[in-house]
C-alpha positions in Angstrom: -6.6 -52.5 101.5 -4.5 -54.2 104.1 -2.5 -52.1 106.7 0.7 -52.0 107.2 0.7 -53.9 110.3 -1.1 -56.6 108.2 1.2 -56.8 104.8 4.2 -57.1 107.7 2.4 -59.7 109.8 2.3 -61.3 106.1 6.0 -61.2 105.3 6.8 -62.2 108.7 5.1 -65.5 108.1 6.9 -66.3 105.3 10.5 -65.0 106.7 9.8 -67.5 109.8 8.6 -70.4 107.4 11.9 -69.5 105.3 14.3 -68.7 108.3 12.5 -71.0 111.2 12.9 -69.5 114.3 16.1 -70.9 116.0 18.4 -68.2 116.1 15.6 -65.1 115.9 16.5 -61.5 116.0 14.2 -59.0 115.1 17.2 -56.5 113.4 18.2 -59.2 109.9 13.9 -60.0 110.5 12.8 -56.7 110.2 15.8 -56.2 107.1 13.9 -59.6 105.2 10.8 -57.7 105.3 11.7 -54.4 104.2 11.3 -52.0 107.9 13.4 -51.9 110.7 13.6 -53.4 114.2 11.9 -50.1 116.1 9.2 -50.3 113.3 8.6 -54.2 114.3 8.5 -53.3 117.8 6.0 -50.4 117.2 3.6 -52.6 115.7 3.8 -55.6 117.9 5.3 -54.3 121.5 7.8 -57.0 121.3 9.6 -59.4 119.3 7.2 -62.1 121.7 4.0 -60.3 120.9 5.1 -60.7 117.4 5.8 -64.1 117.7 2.6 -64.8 118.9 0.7 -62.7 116.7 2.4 -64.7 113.8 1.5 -67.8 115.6 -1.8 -66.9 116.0 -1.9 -66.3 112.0 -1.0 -69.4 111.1 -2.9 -71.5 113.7 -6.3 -69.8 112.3 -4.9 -70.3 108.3 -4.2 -74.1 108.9 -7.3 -74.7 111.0 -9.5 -72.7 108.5 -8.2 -75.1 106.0 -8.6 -78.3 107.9 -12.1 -77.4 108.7 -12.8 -77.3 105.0 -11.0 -80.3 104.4 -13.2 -82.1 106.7 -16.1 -80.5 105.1 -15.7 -81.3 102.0 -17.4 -84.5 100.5 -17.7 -87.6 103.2 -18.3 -90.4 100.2 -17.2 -93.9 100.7 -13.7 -93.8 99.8 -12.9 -91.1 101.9 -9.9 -91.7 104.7 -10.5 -91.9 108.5 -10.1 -88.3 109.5 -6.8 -88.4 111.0 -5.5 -90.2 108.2 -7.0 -87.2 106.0 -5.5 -84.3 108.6 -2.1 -86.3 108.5 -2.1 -86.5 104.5 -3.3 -82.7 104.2 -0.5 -81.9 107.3 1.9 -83.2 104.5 1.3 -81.7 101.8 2.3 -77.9 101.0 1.9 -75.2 102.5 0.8 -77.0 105.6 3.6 -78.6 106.4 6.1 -75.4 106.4 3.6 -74.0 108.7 3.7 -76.6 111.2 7.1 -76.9 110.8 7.1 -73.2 112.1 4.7 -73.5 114.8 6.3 -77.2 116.2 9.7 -74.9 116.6 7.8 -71.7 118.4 6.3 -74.4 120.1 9.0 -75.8 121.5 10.5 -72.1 122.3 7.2 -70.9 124.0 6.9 -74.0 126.7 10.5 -73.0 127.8 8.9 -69.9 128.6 5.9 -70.7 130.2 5.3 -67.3 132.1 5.4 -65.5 128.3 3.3 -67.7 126.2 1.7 -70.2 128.8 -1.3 -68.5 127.8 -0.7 -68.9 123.6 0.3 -72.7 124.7 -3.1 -73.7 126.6 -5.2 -71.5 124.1 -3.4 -73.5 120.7 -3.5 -77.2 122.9 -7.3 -76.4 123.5 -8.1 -75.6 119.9 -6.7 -78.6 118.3 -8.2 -80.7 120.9 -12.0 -79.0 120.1 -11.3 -79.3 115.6 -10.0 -83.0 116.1 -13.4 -83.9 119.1 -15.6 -82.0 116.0 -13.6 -84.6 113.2 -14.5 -87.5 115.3 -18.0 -89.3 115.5 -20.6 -88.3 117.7 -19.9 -92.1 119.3 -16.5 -91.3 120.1 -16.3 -87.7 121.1 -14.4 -87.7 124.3 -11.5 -85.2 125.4 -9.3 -88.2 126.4 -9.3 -89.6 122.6 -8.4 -86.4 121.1 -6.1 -85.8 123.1 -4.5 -89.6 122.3 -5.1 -88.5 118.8 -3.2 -85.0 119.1 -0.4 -86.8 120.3 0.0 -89.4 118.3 0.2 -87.0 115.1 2.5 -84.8 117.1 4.8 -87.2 117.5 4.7 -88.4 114.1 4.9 -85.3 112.9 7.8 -84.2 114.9 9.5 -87.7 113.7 8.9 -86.2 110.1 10.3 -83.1 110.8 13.3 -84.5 112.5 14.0 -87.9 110.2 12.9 -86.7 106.6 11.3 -90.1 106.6 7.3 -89.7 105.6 7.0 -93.0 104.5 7.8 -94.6 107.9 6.0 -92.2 109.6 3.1 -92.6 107.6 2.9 -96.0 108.3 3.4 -95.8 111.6 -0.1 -93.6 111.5 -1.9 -96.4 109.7 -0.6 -99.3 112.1 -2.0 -96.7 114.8 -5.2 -97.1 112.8 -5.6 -100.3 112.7 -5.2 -100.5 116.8 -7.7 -97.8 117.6 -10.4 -99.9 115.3 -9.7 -103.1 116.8 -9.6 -101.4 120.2 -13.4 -99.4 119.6 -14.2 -102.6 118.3 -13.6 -104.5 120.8 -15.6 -101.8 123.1 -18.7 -101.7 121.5 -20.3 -105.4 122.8 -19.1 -104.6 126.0 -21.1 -101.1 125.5 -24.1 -102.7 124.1 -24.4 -105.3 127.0 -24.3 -102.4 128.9 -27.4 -100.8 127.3 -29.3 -104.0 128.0 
């Protein structure tokens, strides 16, 4: 049976992917979920240990779930991964949840001293599932981090246009460039070798 800090951590998640999280306060929160603002701040310490807490949450469900995506059955047809990850980002109930975490996001780097910690911690562990997505040939830090960027920025031009198709897209023109570019690499690699 859950606790009662855990069925609250649950409703909290879905009051921020309801509510987002630009005009916060922990009293009409705490009213959503059925307890009050003192209750909130006896489970969590504070309405940014809460935050962070409910981050944390939903950083571990959407990872969780992208690990099994990547899992699942690698036949022929299947996408490049980041074309999977950005079609799965899409789709519900990913994409409320990154909605949600893109806005804390956003809230947490202008408070470095508070979350700096949560932001390197989240940066870091995106960085290591999209490495472990990528083949052993092309495991480096520097293209993963290209990658993360690139589908934050589209993803953030989702979240702020509506317009998936264009996005989209945009991701599969980005394709295109990174195989012509690792294509263009490997001679020069294997000339290298010998």
């Amino acid at each position: 049976m859950p606790t009662r800090k855990a069925v609250l951590l649950e409703n909290l998640i879905a009051y921020l992917i309801r509510h987002g999280v630009a005009d916060l306060s922990l009293r009409p929160m705490a009213a959503a979920v059925g307890t009050s603002a003192r209750l909130l701040i006896f489970h969590f310490g504070s309405k940014e240990r809460l935050l962070i807490e409910a981050l944390d949450e939903m950083q571990a469900r959407l990872q969780r779930s992208l690990a099994e995506l990547l899992a699942g059955d690698s036949g022929a047809a299947r996408p490049a991964p980041l074309r999977l990850f950005w079609d799965w980002a899409l789709k519900e109930p990913n994409f409320p949840q990154l909605r949600v975490l893109y806005q804390l996001q956003i809230l947490a780097a202008q408070d470095h001293r508070t979350y700096g910690r949560y932001l390197k911690r989240n940066a870091l562990n995106w960085l290591e599932l999209v490495q472990a997505a990528l083949k052993p040939s092309q495991r480096s830090t520097t293209l993963a981090t290209l990658i993360v960027a690139v589908f934050d920025g589209l993803l953030i031009e989702v979240m702020s246009t509506g317009d998936r198709r264009r996005a989209s897209a945009a991701l599969d023109d980005f394709l295109v460039m990174a195989r012509k570019h690792a294509n263009a690499r490997r001679p020069a690699r294997n000339l290298a070798l010998h």
